[in-house]
TORMAR-678023 format. One line per field, with one value per residue (C-alpha): x, y, z. Coordinates in steps of 0.001 Angstrom, whole numbers, plus 500000, padded with zeros to 6 digits. Example, Ala and Ser with C-alpha at 12.3 -4.5 7.8 and 13.67 -1.06 7.14 Angstrom:
BEGIN
X: [512300_513670] .
Y: [495500_498940] .
Z: [507800_507140] .
This chain:
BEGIN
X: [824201_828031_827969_826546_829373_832640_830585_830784_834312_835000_833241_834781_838285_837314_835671_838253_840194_839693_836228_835855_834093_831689_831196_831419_828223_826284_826714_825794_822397_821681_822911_822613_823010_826349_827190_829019_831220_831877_832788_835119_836752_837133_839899_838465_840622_839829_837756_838778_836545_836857_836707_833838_835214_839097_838568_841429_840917_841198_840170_837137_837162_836033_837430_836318_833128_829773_827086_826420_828864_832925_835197_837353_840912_841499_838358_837861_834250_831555_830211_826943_827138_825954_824830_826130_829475_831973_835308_838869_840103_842222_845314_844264_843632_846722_848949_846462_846708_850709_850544_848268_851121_853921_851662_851082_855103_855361_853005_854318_858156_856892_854031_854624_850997_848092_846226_846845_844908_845618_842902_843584_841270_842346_841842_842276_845672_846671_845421_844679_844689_844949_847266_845987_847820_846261_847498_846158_847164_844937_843695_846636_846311_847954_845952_847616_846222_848265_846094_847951_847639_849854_849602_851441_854160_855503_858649_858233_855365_854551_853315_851611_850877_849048_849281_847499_848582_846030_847573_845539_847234_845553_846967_845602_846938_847416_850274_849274_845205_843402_845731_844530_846857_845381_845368_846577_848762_848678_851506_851664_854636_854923_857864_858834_859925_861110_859059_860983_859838_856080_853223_855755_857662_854340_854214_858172_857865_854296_855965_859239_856954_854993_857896_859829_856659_855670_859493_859242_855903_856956_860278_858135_855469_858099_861350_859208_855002_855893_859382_857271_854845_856748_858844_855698_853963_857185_857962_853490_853570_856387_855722_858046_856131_857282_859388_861777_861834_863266_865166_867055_867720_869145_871485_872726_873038_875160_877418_878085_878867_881149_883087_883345_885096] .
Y: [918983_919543_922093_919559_916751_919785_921193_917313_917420_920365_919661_915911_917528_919944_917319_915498_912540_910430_909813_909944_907015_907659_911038_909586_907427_910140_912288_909686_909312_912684_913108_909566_910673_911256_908012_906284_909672_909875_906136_906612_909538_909510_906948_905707_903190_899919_897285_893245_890332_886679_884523_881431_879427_879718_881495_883861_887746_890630_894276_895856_899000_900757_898170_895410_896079_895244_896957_895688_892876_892006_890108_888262_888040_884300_882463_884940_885038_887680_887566_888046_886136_887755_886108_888825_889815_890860_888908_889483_887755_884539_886272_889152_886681_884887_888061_889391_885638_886062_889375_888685_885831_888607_891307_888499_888090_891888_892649_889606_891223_894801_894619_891570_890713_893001_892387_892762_891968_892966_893469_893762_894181_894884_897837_898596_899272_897478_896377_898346_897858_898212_897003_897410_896525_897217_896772_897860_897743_899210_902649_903113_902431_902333_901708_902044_902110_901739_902532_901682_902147_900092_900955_897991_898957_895936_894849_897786_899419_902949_902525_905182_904533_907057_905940_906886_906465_906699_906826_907233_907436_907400_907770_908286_908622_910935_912797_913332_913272_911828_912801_911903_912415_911170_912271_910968_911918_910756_910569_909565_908575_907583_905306_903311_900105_897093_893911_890625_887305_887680_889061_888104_891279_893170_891431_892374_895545_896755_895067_897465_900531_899603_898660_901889_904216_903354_903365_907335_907980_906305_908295_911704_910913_910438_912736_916199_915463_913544_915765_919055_917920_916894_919789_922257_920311_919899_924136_924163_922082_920253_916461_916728_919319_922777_922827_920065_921819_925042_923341_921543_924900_926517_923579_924356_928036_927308_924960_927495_930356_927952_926868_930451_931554] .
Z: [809679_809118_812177_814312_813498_813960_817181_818704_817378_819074_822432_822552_822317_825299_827305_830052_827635_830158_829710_825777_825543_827615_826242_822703_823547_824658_821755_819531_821444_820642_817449_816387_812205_812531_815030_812026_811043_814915_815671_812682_813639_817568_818721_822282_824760_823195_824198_824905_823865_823739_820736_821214_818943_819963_823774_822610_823841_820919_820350_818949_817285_814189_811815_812622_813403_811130_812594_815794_815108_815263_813463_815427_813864_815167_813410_811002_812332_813380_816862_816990_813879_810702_807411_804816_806439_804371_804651_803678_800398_800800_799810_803038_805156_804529_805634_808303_810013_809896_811078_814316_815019_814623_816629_819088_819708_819818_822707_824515_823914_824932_826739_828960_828485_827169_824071_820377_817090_813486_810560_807077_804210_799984_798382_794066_794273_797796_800790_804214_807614_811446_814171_817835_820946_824658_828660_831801_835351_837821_836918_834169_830362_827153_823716_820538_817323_813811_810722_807412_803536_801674_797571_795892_793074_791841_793942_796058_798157_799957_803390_804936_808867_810704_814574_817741_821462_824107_828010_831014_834288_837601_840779_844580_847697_850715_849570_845992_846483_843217_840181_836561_833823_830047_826785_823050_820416_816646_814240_810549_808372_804959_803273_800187_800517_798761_799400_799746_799877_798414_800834_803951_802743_803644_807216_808305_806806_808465_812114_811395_810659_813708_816371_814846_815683_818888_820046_818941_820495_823707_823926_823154_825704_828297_828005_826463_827779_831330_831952_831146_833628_836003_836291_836087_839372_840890_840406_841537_844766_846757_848162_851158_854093_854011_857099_855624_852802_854703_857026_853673_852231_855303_855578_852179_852224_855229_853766_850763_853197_854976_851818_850974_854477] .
């Protein structure tokens, strides 16, 4: 049974990231005793949904999920509704509420729109949770997901935050054809830090870990993944038609003979 779960591991990371989720679904058809493993293991673009009760959008994933069911992170309710859900504690809900009001100034700051939510539930020695932030525009994505582990030490606290960007860019037209560059890359960091002002010290602290971490991932995906690329296809295939291309280099090899005479 474990060689079925790594094989769809293995095949899913093989498979075109574009389409993950839709690949994601069809392994779980036909190995449906290991959906729960996969769901929990394979980050997929996110999904939006609207609150009934407040008509505000936010995310579905793994975390918030009950079954068939989500928790939405503005009424605190499962849609479909279920009668045994398990809800945070009042002390959770207290920070997880403040943190979906930071998360929502965040995306609005950085994103210029998009979609964010934040879940939080406790654990023995802490609390966990996720922070999840989302924009499209047209056939391009982003989908970020921040899974933290906070272990409570008094006046101080270890985060550990394990983050994953997904980024799907399409592009078509008659100089470049179809093009359809996607993929993700996680990063984790752990850090000790002292927590001021009650459980508000967890909120700042979890937005700094979070602003901080997406800041680096952007800056990595850009200057080293994008640059790569772009220099690879640009040393592959020129834009510009062939004959301009000549024509430009002749005109410079002539002014360098020139300035040499």
């Amino acid at each position: 049974m474990a060689d079925q779960f790594d094989s769809a591991l293995d095949l899913l990371r093989r498979l075109p990231p574009s389409r993950t989720a839709e690949h994601l679904t069809s392994i779980c058809t036909l190995i449906p005793e290991h959906e729960e493993s996969l769901l929990a293991s394979v980050d997929v673009p996110l999904t939006v949904a609207r609150c009934p009760a407040t008509g505000r959008d936010y995310l579905l994933c793994d975390y918030n999920r009950d079954g068939d069911s989500h928790r939405s992170p503005w009424s605190n309710a499962f849609y479909p509704s279920i009668d045994d859900a398990e809800l945070p504690s009042e002390r959770i809900r207290k920070m997880e509420v403040r943190l979906n009001e930071g998360v929502d100034v965040y995306r609005e700051l950085y994103f210029e729109g998009g979609t964010g939510s934040a879940y939080l539930w406790g654990l023995e020695d802490g609390f966990a949770g996720v922070v999840l932030l989302k924009k499209s525009q047209g056939s391009a994505g982003w989908d970020s997901i921040h899974v933290l582990e906070v272990v409570e030490r008094g006046r101080s606290a270890r985060y550990k935050l394990t983050s994953t960007v997904i980024l799907g860019l399409g592009m078509k037209n008659e100089a470049l054809g179809s093009v359809d560059l996607s993929g993700n890359m996680t990063r984790q960091v752990e850090q000790d830090m002292t927590v001021e002002g009650g459980d508000e010290g967890h909120v700042v602290n979890i937005g700094r870990m979070v602003e901080d971490m997406e800041s680096k991932m952007r800056n990595l995906l850009q200057e080293v993944y994008f640059g790569k690329a772009k220099d690879v296809v640009g040393d592959l295939r020129s834009i510009p038609p062939i004959s301009e291309t000549n024509r430009d280099r002749a005109q410079q090899r002539e002014m360098i003979n020139s300035m040499q005479r």
